[in-house]
Structure formats: C-alpha cells, structure tokens
N, C-alpha and C positions, 0 to 999 in steps of 0.2 A: 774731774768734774764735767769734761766736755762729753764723757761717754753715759753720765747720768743723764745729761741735759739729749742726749737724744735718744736714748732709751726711753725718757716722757715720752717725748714728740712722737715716737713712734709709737709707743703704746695707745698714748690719748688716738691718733691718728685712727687708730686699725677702730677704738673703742666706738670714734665718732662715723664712720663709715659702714662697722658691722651694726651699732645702736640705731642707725635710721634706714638702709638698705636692706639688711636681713627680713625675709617676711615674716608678719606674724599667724598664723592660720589654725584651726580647732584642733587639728590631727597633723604633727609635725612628721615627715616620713625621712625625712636626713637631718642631718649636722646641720645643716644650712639655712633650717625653718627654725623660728620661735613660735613655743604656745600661745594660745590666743588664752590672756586670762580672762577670766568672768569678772565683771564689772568696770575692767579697765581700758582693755583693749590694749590697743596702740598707744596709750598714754603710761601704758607699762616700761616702756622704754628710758621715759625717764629716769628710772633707779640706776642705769648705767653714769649719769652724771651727777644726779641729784646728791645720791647717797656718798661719794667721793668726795666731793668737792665740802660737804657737811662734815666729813669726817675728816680734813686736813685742816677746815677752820678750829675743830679741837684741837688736833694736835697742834696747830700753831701757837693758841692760847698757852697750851701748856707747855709748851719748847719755851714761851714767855717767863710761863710761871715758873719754868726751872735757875734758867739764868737770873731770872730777880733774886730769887733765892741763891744765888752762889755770888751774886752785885754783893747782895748784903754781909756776904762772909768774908769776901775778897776785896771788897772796893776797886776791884781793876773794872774802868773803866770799858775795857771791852764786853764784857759781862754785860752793862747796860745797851750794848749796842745791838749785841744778839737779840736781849729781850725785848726793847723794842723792835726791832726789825721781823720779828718773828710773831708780835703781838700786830705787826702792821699787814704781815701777810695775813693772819687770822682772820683780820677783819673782810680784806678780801674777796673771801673766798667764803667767808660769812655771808657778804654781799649776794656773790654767787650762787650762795644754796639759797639764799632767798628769792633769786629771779628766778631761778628755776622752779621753785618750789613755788614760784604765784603763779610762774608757766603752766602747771601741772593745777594747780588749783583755777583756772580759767577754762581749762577745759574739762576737769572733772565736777565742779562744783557752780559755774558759771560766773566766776566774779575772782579776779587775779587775788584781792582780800577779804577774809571770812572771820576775821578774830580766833580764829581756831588754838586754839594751848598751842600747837606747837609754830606757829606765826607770831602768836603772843611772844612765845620762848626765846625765837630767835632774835625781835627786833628788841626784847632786852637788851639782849644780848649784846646787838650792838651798839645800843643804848650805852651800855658800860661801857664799852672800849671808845664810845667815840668820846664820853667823859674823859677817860687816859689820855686820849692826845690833847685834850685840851687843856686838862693839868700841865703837860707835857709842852704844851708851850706857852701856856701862863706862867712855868717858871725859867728865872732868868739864870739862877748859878747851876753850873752843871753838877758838882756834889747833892746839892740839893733837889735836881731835876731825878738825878739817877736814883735818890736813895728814898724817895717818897713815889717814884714810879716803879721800883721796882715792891716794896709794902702792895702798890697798887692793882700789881702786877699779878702778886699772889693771890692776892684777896679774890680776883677777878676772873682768875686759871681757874680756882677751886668750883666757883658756880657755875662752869665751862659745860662741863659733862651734865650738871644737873640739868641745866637750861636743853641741851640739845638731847638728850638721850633720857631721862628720869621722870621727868616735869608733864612732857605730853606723855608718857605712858600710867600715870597716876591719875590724870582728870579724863574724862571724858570731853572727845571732840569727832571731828567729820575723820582725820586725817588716817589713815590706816596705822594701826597698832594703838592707837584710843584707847584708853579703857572702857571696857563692857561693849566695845567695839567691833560689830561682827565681820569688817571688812580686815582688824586683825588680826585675822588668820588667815589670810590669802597667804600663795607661797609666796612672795613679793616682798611680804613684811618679816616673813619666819625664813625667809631664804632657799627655802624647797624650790629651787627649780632644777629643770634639767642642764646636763654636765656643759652646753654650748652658751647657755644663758649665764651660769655661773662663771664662764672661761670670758667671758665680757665684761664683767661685773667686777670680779678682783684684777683684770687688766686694768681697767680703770681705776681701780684704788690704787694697787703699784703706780701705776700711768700719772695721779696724781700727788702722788706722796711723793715722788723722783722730781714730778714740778715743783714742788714746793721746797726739797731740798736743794736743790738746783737757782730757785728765786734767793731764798735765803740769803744762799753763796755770794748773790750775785749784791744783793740787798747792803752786807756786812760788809765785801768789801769796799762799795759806798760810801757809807758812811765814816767807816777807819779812812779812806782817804780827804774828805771833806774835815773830817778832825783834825787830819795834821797839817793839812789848808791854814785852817781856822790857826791853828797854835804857831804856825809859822808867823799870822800877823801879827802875834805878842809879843 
C-alpha cells in the first residue's frame, strides 16, 4: 500500500506543477506548450483537477454502493465499514469538485454560484450523503445502523452517476457540455486534445484514483481498530 500511496503523490505532484507552470500559447511548437483554447484560456487548466477529483467522488459512492450490497447479503460487519468509509471519501472529494468547480465558475461566469444543472447536480448530491451520515448517527444499534445504511447506501450510489454525468447533459446550462450548448464541443469537454495535455489529464485521474485507494486503506483500517476498541469495553 505504501508504493500506491506514493505513486499518488507523485502523480498528483507532476499533475499540479505541469497544470499551472506549463504555458498555454495559440501556436504550441513542443511538448512543453499547451493550446490556448477559445473561450477559456488559462481557466482550461482546471480540467486537470476538476474532472479527477469528480470522477473519484463517483467512484467512491459506488465502492459505497457495492459493499451495502454485500453488508446486506453477509452481514459481516466489515462490509459496513468499507461502505461507509468509502461513502465518506465520496463525499470528499464531492466537496472538492465543487470548490473547484465554483473556482472555475468565478472566473469564467463571474460569480463562484450560478444555479447551473450541474452545481444544481452536485450539491444534491451531497445533499444525500450528508442525509446518510446523519441517519448514520441518529442510529444507536449498530445492526440496525449497518443494515438501513447500507439500503441507504444503494439507493444513493445509483443516482451517483445520474447526478454527476447524465443530469447536466440533458438540460440546458452555462456549464460546457449543456445541452444545445455550444461551448460543448470544445475539445475540453469531448477530450480532443493534444497527446501532452491528455498525458496530464489521465495522470491525474491515476494520481487520484491511487489517492483515494490509498485513503480508503487508511480509512478502514480506522475504523476496524476503533471497533475492537469499542468491543473490548463490553
């Protein structure tokens, strides 16, 4: 686990260094220069973080939604520990995409909030999960905690992906990829860019997705020690 945990480091590292030192200029003549997109500029850079860190609060939800679903079939207790501990990173990193995501909507739109579908989408979002934790500790038996957060859990993973990937591509908004949305089709949103811009981009997804495997680890074995804490004072 220790060589996941710096393989992050090092990825996110290069990702945060080549995302804001790299220039960006019309006519790129090496490996070394980023496009200058139309309409964005330098506020283009943020898809190096934004879209990463968006795309591991899914996958947390649903790392959630898998273990509730195996809580339920197994009742071992560690099952409930994964999924919430994975449901807590989600939220995270939820967070995450939405500070960046009002970062990037303050200088592209002039106001950090715009009700846009997919700001709408997101603070659902965590709208739900922050419901779960508080089920979560509104309940006092742990069978009963684990087996009505783990229902909760699913219920919750399934409208994951709608919320963040479905939802604002169906309605119309400012946010690029909108419907009827002409900023849509930049290569930003369709992922046309050149081989230097993309070799930063899935860095940073690796980069984040080894963090967040990495957190997990570190999450779970948390919690399993804090339980046998707990059980030892019975």
């Amino acid at each position: 686990m220790n060589s996941i945990k710096w393989l992050s480091i090092i990825l996110i590292t290069f990702v945060i260094i080549a995302g804001i030192a790299v220039p960006m200029v019309p006519q790129p003549q090496s490996f070394f220069e980023f496009p200058d997109i139309p309409g964005l500029g330098n506020t283009a850079r943020i898809i190096f973080f934004h879209v990463p860190v968006a795309w591991v609060s899914v996958l947390g939800f649903l790392v959630s939604l898998y273990y509730g679903l195996k809580y339920l079939r197994t009742k071992e207790y560690d099952d409930d520990i994964k999924s919430v501990s994975a449901a807590g990173l989600g939220m995270l990193f939820c967070l995450l995409a939405t500070m960046t995501g009002s970062l990037w909507a303050k200088f592209t739109w002039g106001s950090f909030w715009n009700w846009d579908p997919r700001e709408t989408s997101i603070l659902i979002l965590l709208l739900i999960y922050g419901a779960y934790f508080a089920l979560r500790s509104a309940l006092g038996s742990n069978e009963v905690r684990a087996r009505l957060s783990a229902v909760y859990a699913i219920l919750a993973g399934l409208t994951a992906p709608f919320f963040i990937f479905i939802m604002p591509r169906i309605i119309g908004g400012l946010h690029p990829g909108a419907k009827e949305d002409a900023s849509g089709s930049t290569p930003i949103t369709q992922l046309h860019m050149p081989l230097n811009m993309l070799f930063v981009f899935f860095s940073g997804l690796i980069g984040f997705t080894l963090l967040f495997i990495w957190l997990l680890n570190v999450r779970i074995r948390t919690l399993r020690m804090e339980h046998r804490l707990l059980m030892k004072d019975y």
